[in-house]
N, C-alpha and C positions, 0 to 999 in steps of 0.2 A: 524324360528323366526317370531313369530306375526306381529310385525310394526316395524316402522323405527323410532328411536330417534332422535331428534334434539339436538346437544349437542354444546356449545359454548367451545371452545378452551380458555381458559383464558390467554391468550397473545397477547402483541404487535408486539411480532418478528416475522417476516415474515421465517426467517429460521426454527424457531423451528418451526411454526405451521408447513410447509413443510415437515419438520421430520418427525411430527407426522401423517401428512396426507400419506404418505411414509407408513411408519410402519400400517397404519388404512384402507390399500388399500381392497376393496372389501369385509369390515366391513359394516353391512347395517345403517349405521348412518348417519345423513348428519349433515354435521360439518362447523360450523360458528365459527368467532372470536371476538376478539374485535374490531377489524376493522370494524366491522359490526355493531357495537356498538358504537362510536365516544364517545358518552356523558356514555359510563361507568366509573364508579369511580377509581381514582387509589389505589389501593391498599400497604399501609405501613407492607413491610414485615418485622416486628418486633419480633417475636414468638423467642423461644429460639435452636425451631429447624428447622430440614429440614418440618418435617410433620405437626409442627404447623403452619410454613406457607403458607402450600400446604392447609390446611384445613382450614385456617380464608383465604386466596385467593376465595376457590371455595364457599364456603359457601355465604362471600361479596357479590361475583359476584353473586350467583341464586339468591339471595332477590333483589337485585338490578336490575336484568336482567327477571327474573319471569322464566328464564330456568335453565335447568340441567346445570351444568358447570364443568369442567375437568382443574384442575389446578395444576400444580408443581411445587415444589422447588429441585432445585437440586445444588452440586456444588463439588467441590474439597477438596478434604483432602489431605495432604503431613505430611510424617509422620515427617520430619526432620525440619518441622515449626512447629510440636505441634499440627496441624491437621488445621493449615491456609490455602488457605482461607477461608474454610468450607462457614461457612453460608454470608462469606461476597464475595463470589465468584465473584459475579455480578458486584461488585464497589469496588473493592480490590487495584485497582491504580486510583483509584475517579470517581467519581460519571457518567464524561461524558468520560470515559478512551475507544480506541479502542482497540478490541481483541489483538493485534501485543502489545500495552502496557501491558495490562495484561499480559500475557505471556512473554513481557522481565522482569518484576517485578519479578518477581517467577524465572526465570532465573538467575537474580543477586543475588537475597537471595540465591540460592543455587549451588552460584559459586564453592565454595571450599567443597562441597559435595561429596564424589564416588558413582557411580551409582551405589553399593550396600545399600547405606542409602539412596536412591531417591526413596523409596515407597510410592505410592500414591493411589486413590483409588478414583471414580465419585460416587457419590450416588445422588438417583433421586427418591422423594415421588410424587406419583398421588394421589390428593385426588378427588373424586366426590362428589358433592354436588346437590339437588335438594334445592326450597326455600324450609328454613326453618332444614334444615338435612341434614349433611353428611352422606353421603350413605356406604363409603368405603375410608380404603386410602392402599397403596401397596407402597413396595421399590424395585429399582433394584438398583446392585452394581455391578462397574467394576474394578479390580484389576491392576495396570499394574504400570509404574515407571515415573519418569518427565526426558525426553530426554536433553540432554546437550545442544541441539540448537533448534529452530523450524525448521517442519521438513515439509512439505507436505501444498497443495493450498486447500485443501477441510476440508468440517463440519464448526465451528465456533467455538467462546470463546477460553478455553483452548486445543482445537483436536492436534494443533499441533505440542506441547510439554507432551502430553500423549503418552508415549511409552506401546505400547500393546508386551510384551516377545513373549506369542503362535504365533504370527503372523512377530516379527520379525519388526514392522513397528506404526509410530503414528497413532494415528484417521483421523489423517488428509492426512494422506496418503493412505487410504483407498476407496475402493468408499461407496457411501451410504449405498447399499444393507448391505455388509459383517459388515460396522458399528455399523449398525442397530441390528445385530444378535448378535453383542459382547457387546453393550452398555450399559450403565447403565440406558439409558430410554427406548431403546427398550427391555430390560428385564422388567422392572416395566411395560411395555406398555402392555406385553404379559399377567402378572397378572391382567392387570387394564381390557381389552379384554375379560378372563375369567370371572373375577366377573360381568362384566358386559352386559355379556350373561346372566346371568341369573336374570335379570330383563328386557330383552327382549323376553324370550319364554313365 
């Protein structure tokens, strides 16, 4: 590869950026966030979907920032809510709610469920933006069911009422590494990766 990109992470969370520097290890990028940034703009994730918020995010962010920006929206589907909380993933038990909320919320809406109607599924859009243009955006999607209790101390948000079947065990009881290989943003991450090799050679 030619040179090294400087790519802004369009997040405040310190776990996700983590992830995604995890998943980005010995990618020749060097990678900033908005931590880095204090006076970037917040961004109202309005859009109707996953990708349109992924791409009015990164888009925002490069005019605002004058760099390339990598931004996501991702979140939960459940199939026996209708596909809630989908895009309201983030603030699904209010606006300042901790993860352990979120996830008893969803627990009680699907008290009297059997966990053959508890299918669920993560979806996670990457969109890249340079000012001015979106470059690309990519999805990954992870299959699996919402566990009867919280289960496991590791990952964040909803991990720990994600029940992964092939493995027998939630996200959150997994470690990073094997996480990373089954998830729904280290699948998109892997597409996001490829395409964007090829505006590095």
């Amino acid at each position: 590869m030619a040179r090294q990109l400087t790519l802004v992470v369009g997040t405040r969370n310190k776990k996700k950026r983590k992830e995604i520097e995890k998943i980005l290890e010995g990618f020749p990028v060097r990678l900033l966030s908005l931590a880095d940034y204090p006076h970037a703009p917040e961004i109202e994730e309005d859009a109707a979907t996953f990708e349109g918020n992924a791409r009015k995010k990164a888009l925002t962010l490069a005019n605002a920032l004058g760099e390339w920006v990598v931004a996501d929206d991702s979140g939960l589907e459940i199939d026996a809510l209708d596909g809630r909380p989908g895009l309201y993933s983030a603030r699904y038990a209010g606006p300042d709610a901790s993860d352990e909320e979120k996830c008893l919320k969803v627990l009680a809406e699907l008290a009297d469920v059997p966990a053959e109607n508890r299918g669920a599924r993560f979806r996670c859009t990457i969109a890249v933006a340079k000012p001015g243009e979106v470059l690309f955006t990519v999805e990954g999607r992870s299959e699996g069911r919402i566990a009867e209790k919280m289960r496991g101390k590791g990952g964040f948000g909803y991990d720990p009422i994600f029940f992964y079947p092939d493995h027998g065990r939630t996200f959150a009881e997994m470690s990073a590494e094997e996480k990373n290989s089954l998830s729904h943003r280290g699948r998109a991450l892997e597409l996001f990766k490829a395409e964007l090799r090829k505006y590095l050679e």
